[in-house]
N, C-alpha and C positions, 0 to 999 in steps of 0.2 A: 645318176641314171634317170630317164625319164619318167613318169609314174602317170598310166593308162585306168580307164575306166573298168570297174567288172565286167566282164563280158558275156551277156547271154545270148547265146543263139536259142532258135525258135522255128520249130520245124512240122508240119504235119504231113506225112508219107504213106503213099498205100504198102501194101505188105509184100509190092516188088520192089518198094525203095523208088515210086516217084513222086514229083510235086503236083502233077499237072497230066492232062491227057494234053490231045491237038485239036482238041474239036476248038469253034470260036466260044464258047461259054466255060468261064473257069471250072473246073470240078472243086467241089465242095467236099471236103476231105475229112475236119472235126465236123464234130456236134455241135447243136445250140449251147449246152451247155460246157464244151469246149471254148466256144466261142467268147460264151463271157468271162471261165479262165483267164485267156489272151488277153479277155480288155481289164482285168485284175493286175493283170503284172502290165500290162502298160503302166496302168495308174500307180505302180510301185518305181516304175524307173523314171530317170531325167532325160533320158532319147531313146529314139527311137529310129534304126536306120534299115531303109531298103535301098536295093543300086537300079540302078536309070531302067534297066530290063523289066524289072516289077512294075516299076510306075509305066513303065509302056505296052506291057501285056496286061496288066488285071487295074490299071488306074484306080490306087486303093486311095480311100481319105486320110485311112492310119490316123483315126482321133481314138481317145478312151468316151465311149459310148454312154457310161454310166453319169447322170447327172451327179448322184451323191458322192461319187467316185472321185467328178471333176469340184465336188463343194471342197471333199477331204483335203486336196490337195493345196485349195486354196487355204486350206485353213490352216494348214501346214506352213504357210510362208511361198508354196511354189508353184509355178505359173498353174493355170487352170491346164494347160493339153504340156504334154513333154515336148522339146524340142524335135522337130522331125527334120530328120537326115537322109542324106541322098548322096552315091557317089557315081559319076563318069568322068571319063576319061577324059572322051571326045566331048562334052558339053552338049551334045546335042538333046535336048530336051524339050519337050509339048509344054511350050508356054501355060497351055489350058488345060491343063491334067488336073485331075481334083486335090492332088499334092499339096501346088501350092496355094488352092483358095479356100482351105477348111482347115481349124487348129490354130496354131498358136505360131511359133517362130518357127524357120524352118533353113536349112542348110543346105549348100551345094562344094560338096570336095571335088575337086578335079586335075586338073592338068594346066601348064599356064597356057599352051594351046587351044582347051577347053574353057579358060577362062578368057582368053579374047573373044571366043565363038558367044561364050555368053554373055559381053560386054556389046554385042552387034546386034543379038534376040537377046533380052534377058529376061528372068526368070523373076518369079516376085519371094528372093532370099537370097541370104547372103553366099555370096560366091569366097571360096578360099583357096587358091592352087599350092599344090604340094612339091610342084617343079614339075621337071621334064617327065615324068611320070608318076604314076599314083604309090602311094605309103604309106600302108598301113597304119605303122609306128606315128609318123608323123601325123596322120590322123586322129588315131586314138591320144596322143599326147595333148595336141590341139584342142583336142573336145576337153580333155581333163585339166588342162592348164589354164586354157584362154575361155571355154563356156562354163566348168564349171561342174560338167556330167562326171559324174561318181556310179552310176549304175547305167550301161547302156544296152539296149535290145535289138538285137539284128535278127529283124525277119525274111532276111533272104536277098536273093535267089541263091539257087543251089551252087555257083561260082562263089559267090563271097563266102555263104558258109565254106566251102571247101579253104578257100584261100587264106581266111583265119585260122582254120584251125591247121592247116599245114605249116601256119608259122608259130604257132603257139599261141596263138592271143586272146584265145578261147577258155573261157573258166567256167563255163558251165551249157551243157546242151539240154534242152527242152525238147522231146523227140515225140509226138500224135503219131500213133501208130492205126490205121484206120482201116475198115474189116472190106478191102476189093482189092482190086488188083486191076494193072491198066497193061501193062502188057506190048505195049507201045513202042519199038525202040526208038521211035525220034521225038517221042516227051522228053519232057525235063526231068530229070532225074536230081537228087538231095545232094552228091558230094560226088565227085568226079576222080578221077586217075591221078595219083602221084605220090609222094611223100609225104607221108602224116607224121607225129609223133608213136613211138614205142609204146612198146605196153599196151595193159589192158586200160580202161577206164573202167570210175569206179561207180555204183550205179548209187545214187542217193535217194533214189523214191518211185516207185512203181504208184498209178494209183487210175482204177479204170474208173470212164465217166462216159456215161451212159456206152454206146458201144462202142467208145475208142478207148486206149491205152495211154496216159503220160507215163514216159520215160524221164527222169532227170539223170542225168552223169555228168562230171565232170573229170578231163583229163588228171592224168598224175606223172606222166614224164616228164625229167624237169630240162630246163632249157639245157641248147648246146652252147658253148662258148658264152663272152661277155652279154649278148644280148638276153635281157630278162624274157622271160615264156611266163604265163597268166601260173602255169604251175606251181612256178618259183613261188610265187606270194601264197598259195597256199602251203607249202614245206614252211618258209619262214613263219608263217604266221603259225604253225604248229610249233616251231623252235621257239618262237616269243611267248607263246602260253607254256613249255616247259618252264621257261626261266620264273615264271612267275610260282611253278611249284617249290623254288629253291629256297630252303630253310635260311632266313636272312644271315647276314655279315654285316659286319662292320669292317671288314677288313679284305674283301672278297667280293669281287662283283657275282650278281647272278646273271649262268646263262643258260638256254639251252640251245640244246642240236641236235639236227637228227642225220642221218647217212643213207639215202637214196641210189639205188643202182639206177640205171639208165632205161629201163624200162616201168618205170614207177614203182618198185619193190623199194619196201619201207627193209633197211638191213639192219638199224638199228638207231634211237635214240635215248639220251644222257644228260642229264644237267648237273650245276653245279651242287658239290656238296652231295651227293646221289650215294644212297647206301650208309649214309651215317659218317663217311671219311670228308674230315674238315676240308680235303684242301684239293681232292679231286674235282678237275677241269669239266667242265660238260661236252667239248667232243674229246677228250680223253676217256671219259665213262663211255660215251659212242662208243669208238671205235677197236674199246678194250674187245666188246662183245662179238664183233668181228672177227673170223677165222684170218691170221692174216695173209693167207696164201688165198683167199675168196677173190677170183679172177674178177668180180663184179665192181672189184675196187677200180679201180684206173678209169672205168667212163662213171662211176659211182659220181655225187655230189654233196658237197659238206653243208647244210644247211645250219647257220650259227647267229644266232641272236646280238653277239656282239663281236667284232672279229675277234680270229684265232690270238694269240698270244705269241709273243718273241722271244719272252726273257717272264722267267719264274723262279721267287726262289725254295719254293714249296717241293719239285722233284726235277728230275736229272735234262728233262728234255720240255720245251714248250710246246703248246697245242700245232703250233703252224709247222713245225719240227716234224711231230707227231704223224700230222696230215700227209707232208712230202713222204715220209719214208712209210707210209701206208699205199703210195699211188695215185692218191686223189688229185685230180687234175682238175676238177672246177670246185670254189666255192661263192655260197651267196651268203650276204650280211644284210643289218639291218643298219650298222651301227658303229661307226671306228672306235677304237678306245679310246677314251681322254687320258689327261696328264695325271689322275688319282693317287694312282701307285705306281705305274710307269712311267718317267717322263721321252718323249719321242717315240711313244710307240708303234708301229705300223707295220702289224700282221698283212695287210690289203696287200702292200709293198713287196713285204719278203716273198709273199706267196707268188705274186705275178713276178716278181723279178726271179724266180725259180719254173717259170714256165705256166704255172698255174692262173687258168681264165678265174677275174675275180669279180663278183658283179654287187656291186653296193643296190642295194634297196632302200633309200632315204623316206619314203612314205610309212617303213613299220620302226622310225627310230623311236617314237613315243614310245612305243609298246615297248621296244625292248627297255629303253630305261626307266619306265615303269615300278621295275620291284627293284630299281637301285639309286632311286630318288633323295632317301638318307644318307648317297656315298656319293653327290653331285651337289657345286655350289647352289 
């Protein structure tokens, strides 16, 4: 599977939910001291992207402002400004925008359409086309594969936030809530009409500065089907720190898991060895705790540190066994089994050849085999 950058979005809103009035001068929505916030977490991430509309209405420089800020990072090992990112479609972009002649390197995702149009005006960065139209995945993928970005910040417009997080790709929102109101209906508004993910999101930090509000939340429903959602990596990476609670083996991998319903409700999580019993499986511990007539099971997801099991000789039925005759229709891993104590294993296998979407996450395999380092050549 492919493995995408953290994703933050970054937002400041009046208190009807817009970005922007219509007059020609942008409305100033944080505080100064907001402001330097924003240039703090730039200086903490590896890009930074806005889409073609930003740089054509408010032609930001998007640098981190702070000299000792931009020393830190040098001293860090990493470029002085974060890479700054831009997406259209259409290619059509102002040569002269302050985009691309302040900072550091700078990028253009587009269309292969849009990368002819910028091959005839071009712009001063690199051009990458995604194909016959724009993707997301293939973007994020792109950045994290081919540049390198592990942490990236999206400040807008209120389209791209929307469109991240309708498709899951979203792992954390940054939300300025700020004390007016515009009232406008042909402003721009923060996230627009359609299908978002379920559930609530979870709120991580309230914290007022001078007189605006930071919001942090991040989603918790976890993806549909084989394609991974930003969510997924935080369930597993809870299921990889269970496993590391598990009282070691020598004869016993450690794992954990946890059981998610489809609106981000946590149903239950289990690791190996849990309770003092030698030989209990970690989503068997899950899934014991589950009522098994709980309707939440069938769109629920199994989130497990190392896949399920096929063959056990410890009790009467294996974890992927377990999983099918409980309803669970998606699971996500970190991790296949090796040949240790099973030879040919392949819970991944049995589980999708039984209907079940299966979504490998190869970026948290460290973690998981972490606390079973002594049962690995």
């Amino acid at each position: 599977m492919p493995s995408y950058p953290y994703v933050l979005l970054s937002a400041a809103v009046s208190l009807d939910g817009y970005l922007d009035d219509t007059t020609p001068e942008r409305l100033l929505l944080s505080s100064p001291a907001d402001f330097d916030r924003v240039d703090e977490v730039r200086a903490s991430v590896d890009a930074i992207l806005i889409g073609a509309g930003t740089i054509r209405a408010d032609n930001p420089r998007l640098l981190v402002n702070s000299a000792e800020r931009r020393a830190a990072r040098v001293a860090a090992g990493k470029p002085e400004y974060p890479l700054k990112v831009t997406v259209s479609a259409s290619g059509e972009l102002d040569a002269t925008a302050n985009f691309w002649h302040t900072g550091g390197e700078k990028v253009v995702y587009t269309t292969e359409k849009g990368a002819q149009r910028l091959r005839r005006a071009p712009v001063a960065a690199d051009v990458v086309a995604l194909g016959a139209e724009l993707d997301w995945r293939g973007l994020l993928e792109h950045l994290r594969e081919v540049r390198g970005v592990e942490r990236l910040m999206v400040e807008g417009g209120g389209t791209i936030h929307t469109q991240l997080l309708q498709q899951g790709l979203a792992d954390e929102l940054q939300l300025v809530l700020a004390p007016l109101f515009v009232g406008d209906p042909d402003a721009p508004r923060l996230f627009g009409p359609g299908g978002y993910q379920g559930g609530r999101l979870r709120l991580l930090e309230t914290r007022r500065i001078e007189d605006v509000v930071l919001m942090r939340y991040e989603p918790t429903a976890p993806g549909v089907g084989v394609l991974p959602a930003a969510t997924d990596r935080h369930w597993l990476a809870l299921a990889c720190d269970l496993a590391a609670q598990c009282p070691p083996s020598r004869t016993a991998f450690s794992v954990g898991a946890v059981v998610v319903a489809a609106d981000g409700t946590e149903l239950a999580r289990g690791h190996s060895r849990e309770g003092g019993d030698p030989v209990v499986h970690a989503e068997e511990a899950a899934l014991a705790k589950i009522d098994a007539g709980d309707p939440r099971l069938a769109a629920a997801t199994v989130y497990s540190s190392l896949e399920p099991c096929t063959r056990r000789a410890s009790r009467p039925l294996p974890c992927a066994r377990l999983i099918l005759d409980a309803g669970v229709r998606r699971v996500v891993t970190a991790w296949r089994e090796p040949d240790t104590f099973v030879a040919g294993a392949d819970g991944s296998g049995v589980l999708a050849g039984e209907g079940v979407d299966v979504v490998v996450v190869p970026e948290f395999e460290g973690r998981a085999k972490a606390p079973n380092r002594h049962l690995l050549p």
